[in-house]
Structures are given as C-alpha cells and as structure tokens.
Phi, psi and omega in degrees: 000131184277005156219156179270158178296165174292314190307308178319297167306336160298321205298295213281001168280332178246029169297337168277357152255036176296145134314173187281342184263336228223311167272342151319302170299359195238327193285332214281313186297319150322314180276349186210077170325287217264341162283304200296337159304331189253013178279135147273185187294331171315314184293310204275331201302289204297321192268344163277000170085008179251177172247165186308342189276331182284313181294350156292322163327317182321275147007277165303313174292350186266347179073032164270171130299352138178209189254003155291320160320302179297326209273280197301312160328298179325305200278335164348291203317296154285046211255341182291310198302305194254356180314319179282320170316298173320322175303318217258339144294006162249002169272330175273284193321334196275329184096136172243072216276121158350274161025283197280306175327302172273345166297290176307324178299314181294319176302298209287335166308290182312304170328322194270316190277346170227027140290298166341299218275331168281338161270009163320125168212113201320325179271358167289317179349284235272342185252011144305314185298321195278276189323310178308309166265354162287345186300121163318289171251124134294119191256164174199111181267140174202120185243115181092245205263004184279348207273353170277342173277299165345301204302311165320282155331341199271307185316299191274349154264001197314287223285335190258015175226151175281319186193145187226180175207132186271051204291089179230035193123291184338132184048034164075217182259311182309324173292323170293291179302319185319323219266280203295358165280006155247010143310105179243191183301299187320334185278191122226204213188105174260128200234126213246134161186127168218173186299115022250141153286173179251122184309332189276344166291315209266351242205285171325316185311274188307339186263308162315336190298330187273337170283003180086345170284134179282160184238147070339126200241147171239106188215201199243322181204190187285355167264001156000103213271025204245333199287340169288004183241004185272148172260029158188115185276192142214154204221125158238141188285158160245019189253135157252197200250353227189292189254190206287348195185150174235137184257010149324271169317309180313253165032291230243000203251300193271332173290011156233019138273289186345313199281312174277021152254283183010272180336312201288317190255330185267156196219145149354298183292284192325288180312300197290356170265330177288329177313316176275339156329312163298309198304345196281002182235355197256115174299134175230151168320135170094306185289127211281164188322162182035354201314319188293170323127315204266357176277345185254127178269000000 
C-alpha cells in the first residue's frame, strides 16, 4: 500500500496508550494487516499471543465500539483483495452442500449476464469494432485469471486481424513490454482484467493510452482501473457467491464483439469457403473412427 489505511493509521497514533499486551497486538497487527482483517477475534487473540479480553480492550483504546467495528474498518482497506477470503468463509459457515454451490454458481452467471446487459452502450459497440477491426496488429493482453480469456479471445478474433500478438504474462513484464512498445496508433490492444486486478496490466494500460495506442477494454464495471484509459469499454459483471471473480459475462463480452466483426467483415462466400476448408476435419454422425485418411496418425 502506497498509504496506510485509516485503521492503520489509528492503530499508530495511540500507540502510546497501549499497554504492553495491547502494543504487542498493535505491533503483530501493523506487520500483517491484511491476514488480521480476515480474522475473527479468537483467530487474532491467538496468533498475536494475546488474549480476547486485550483485544476488546484493544479496541476500546482505538475509540470502536467493539471488534466488529474494528473488524470491518480493517477490511475497508482490503475489501476487493480480500472477498474471497469472506466468501469462502461465509460459505463454510453456510455448508456447502455440492447442489446448492452449482444452483448458486448458475444464479450468479445470470446475474452477471445482466448486469452487462444493463451497461450496454451502443457507441461503445460500434467503436470496440471499429478500433478492431481497423488495427494493423492487436496486441491482447490478459494476466492472471484474465490470461485464459486472452486466449479465448486470441481464437476468436484471430480470422479479423493482419497480425495479432498474445500478451498473457508468459516470461514476464520484461518480455510484455518490449512487445506493446511497438505498438503505434495504427495498431490497437484489447486489455482483459477482472478482481483482483493486475497492477502490470493497469501500468500497460495506461502507457498505451499516453502513447496514442487505442485500448479497448473487457472488464467486470465502470470502476475498473483500465477504464479512464480505454477508448471503449465493454463490461461483464464478475461477482460469484464463492471465487474472487466469475468469467461468465467477460465469456459472453468477447463472443458477441466477435460475432459483430463477423457481421462487419464476413460475407456469405466466406463461411462457405471456411466451411470447405474445415470440413475434411469435422466428424459426422454415422462415420465410424478413423474412416477418413486425414484421421489416421
């Protein structure tokens, strides 16, 4: 954190009226902020060497009203960073009956697909389309759980770019940069990020942007930190019941820009040509294993 959080900061304006049991617990909470925010009080008593009565004591000397108080104030700080942890711990407590887990997992998809849909907005549509398919190169970045969506994406636009490049992490930010620093205006960058984001992403982001490369952005909401730097954004919600993020909505955000560069670029003759092309490859009903020539290794 490039500043301490207000808690932090309390904790360390009233260290001198700790007690000596009461500044063990303010130092142990200072070095690990961010495990002691997902504690409950029993968890924190025990792993700071102290007891439940000093962290109410704690507390009380912080001016809370008790340690829930204090508990939520932590987690302010951390609230994106840390959601899974509260999911998977109000989820344990809740029981995890297999079932209920994918009943809830299917709800929260639909949700997610219609939060997108209520941010749809036709000129973001039509000028995701537009930077795209005008691009010399697209490069498309995606880091962490973003980078299997790069990949999704790389497939499916693959057939609408003169050259594209896949930016998903692999070797690292020395290996990344280099690459979007031949990126110019003729090119553009579709950049994948959902919670938790990735700072090396937001850090790319932002330097194309100063550079005059257009970004298209796919992201989970308008607060996102890539969106002051995209010239269009397209937005799928991400909140699960359980993990940090869901990928349902990104998912249903790049198969219909896809489907509207189709439109935009593809002709009638065109499907029917990739079709014969493919089909020597394609399995039909009734034909037994190998029957084909090109089926045999």
């Amino acid at each position: 954190m490039s500043t301490l959080s207000p808690i932090l900061s309390l904790i360390l304006n009233q260290r001198a009226a700790f007690t000596a049991s009461q500044g063990r617990l303010a130092d142990w909470i200072l070095a690990n902020p961010m495990l002691a925010a997902t504690m409950g009080i029993e968890e924190l008593a025990e792993a700071s060497g102290v007891s439940i009565a000093t962290v109410n004591r704690f507390v009380k000397t912080l001016g809370l009203n008790g340690y829930a108080e204090f508990r939520t104030r932590s987690l302010d700080a951390f609230r994106r960073t840390i959601a899974p942890v509260e999911k998977l711990r109000e989820r344990k407590g809740a029981g995890a009956d297999p079932a209920g887990v994918f009943a809830d997992g299917y709800a929260s998809a639909e949700a997610n697909l219609a939060f997108a849909r209520d941010l749809l907005n036709a000129e973001a549509c039509a000028v995701a389309a537009d930077v795209l398919a005008r691009a010399r190169t697209v490069a498309i970045v995606g880091l962490g759980i973003s980078s299997a969506l790069a990949q999704f994406a790389a497939e499916h636009l693959a057939q609408f770019a003169p050259a594209q490049v896949v930016l998903t992490g692999f070797g690292g930010p020395a290996r990344m940069v280099p690459r979007m620093m031949r990126l110019e205006p003729q090119d553009a960058a579709l950049v994948i990020t959902l919670p938790r984001y990735s700072a090396t992403t937001v850090r790319l982001t932002r330097s194309l942007h100063e550079r005059g490369v257009p970004v298209v952005g796919i992201t989970d909401a308008p607060s996102s930190p890539i969106v002051p730097f995209c010239r269009a954004v397209l937005f799928g919600g991400a909140s699960h019941p359980v993990l940090f993020a869901s990928s349902v909505g990104i998912v249903a955000a790049i198969e219909a820009l896809a489907a509207v560069l189709m439109l935009r670029t593809q002709t009638a003759a065109d499907a029917a040509k990739l079709t014969e092309q493919i089909y020597p490859f394609l399995f039909e009903d009734g034909e037994s294993d190998g029957s084909r020539p090109e089926d045999e290794w």
